[in-house]
N, C-alpha and C positions, 0 to 999 in steps of 0.2 A: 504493500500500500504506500508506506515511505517513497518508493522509488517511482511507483504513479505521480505522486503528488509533484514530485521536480521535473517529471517531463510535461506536468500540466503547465506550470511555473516555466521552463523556459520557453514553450508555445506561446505563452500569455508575452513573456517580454518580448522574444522576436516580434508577436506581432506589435505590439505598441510602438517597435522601436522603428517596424516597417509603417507604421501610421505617422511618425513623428519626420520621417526621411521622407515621403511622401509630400506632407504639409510643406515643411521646408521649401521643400522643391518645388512646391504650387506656389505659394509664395514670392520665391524667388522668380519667377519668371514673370509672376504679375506685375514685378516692382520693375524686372528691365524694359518689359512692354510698355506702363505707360512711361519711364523715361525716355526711351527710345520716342515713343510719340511727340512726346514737347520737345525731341532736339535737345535734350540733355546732357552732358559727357558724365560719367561715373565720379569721374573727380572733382565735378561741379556738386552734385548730388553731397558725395560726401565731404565736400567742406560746409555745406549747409546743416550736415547733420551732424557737422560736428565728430566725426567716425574719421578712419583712414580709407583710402580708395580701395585696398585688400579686402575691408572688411565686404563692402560696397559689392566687391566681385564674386564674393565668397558667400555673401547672401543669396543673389541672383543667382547661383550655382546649384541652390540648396544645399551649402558646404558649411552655414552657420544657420543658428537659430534668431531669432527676433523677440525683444522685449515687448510687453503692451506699448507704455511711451515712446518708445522708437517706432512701431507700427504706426502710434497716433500720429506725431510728427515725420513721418514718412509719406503719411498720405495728405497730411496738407502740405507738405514740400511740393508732390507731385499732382496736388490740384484735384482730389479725389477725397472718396470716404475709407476709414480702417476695413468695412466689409468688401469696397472695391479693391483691394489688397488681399482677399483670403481666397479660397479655392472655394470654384463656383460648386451651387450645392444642384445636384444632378434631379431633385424633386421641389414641386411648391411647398409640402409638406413636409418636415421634418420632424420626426420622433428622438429624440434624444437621452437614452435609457440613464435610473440612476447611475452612476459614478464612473458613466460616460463624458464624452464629451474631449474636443481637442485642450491639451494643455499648455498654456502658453504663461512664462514670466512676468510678473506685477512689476519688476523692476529690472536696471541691465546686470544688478549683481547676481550670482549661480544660484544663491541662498536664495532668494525673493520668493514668494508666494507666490505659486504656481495655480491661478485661477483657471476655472474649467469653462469652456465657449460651449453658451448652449444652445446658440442661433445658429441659423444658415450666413455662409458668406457668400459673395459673389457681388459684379455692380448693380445698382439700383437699388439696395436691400440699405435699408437706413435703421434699422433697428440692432442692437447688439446685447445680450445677455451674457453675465458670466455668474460663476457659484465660488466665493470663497469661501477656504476654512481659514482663518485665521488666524495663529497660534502663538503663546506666549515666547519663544523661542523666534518667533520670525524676524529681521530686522524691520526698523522703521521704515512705513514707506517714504518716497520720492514723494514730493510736490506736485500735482497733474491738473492739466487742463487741456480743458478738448471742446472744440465745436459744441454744440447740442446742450441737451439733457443728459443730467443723472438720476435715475429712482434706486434707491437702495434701500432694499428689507432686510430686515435679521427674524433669520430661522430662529436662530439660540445663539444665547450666549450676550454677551455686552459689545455695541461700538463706540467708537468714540472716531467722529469724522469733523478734523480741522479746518477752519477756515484761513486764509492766511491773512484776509481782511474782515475779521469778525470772532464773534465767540465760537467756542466747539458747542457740537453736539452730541449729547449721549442718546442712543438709543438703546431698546430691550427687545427681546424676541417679542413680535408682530409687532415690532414700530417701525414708519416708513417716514424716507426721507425723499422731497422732489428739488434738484437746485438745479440753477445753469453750469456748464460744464467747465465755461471759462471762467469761473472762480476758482484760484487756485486750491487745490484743497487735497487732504489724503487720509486714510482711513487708521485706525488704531485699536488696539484693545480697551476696552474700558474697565477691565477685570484680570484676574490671574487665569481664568478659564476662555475655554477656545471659543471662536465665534463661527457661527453659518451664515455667511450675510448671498442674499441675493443682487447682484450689480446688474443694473439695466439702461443702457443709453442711447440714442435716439442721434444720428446728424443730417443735417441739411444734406439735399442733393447740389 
């Protein structure tokens, strides 16, 4: 049975890890397309985002991953929404089973809170949802702002979501919050115990 259980286990990773090389790769090739569209050089891109030109190539390779923040400002670099940046989604419908969903970095350090995408991507799609856990142990986030909308719920647990012009706010499970996105702002524990928060945002086409 032992020895069942690790051939389950390494199926389960190959394939996530074939899920994650995948994403990358759709990714990347979105990001050289629409630069490629506007006449952009690689090395124009990445002095705007502040990255080295390697990285820039290495992305659109699918040879690196992508932070949220850098997705966000990737896609108003290049004149778009963060969903016109993801890999288009092949149904109108999407089902997206518990503790599914693509994982992608809350921030560009390795450590960051690895939020789960529970929307469709692809362009025209203005809507974006993600599922944090958020854990005592995790670093502080980064500062963020972004085009649109934010709605954020808490499942469980305590938030504490900063303003960088204004007071924080504490929430509890079933408290919601609705702000604009370009207020700077970043999310935190309000407790010693872990949080479920649901993150939902909305950008202009």
């Amino acid at each position: 049975m032992t020895e069942q259980q690790g051939t389950d286990s390494s199926v389960d990773d190959a394939g996530a890890a074939s899920e994650d090389n995948d994403f990358a790769r759709d990714v990347g090739a979105a990001v050289r397309h629409r630069r490629q569209e506007l006449g952009m050089a690689g090395k124009e891109l990445a002095a705007r985002l502040g990255v080295s030109a390697s990285f820039i190539t290495q992305l659109e390779r699918g040879q690196s991953s992508i932070s949220l923040p850098r997705l966000y400002r990737l896609a108003e670099l290049l004149g778009t929404t963060p969903n016109g940046l993801l890999p288009v989604s092949s149904t109108s419908i999407l089902v997206t089973r518990a503790g599914t969903g693509q994982e992608m970095r809350a921030g560009n350090r390795d450590d960051a809170q690895r939020p789960r995408l529970l929307t469709r991507g692809g362009s025209g799609l203005s809507l974006k949802a993600h599922r944090y856990l958020i854990e005592q142990s995790d670093p502080p986030q980064d500062w963020f702002e972004h085009d649109g909308e934010d709605f954020v719920y808490v499942i469980r647990g305590l938030l504490r979501v900063d303003f960088l012009r204004g007071r924080p706010v504490d929430l509890g499970p079933g408290d919601a919050l609705n702000h604009d996105g370009d207020v700077p702002h970043r999310w935190g524990l309000g407790s010693d115990q872990p949080a479920e928060v649901l993150i939902v945002s909305n950008f202009p086409h």
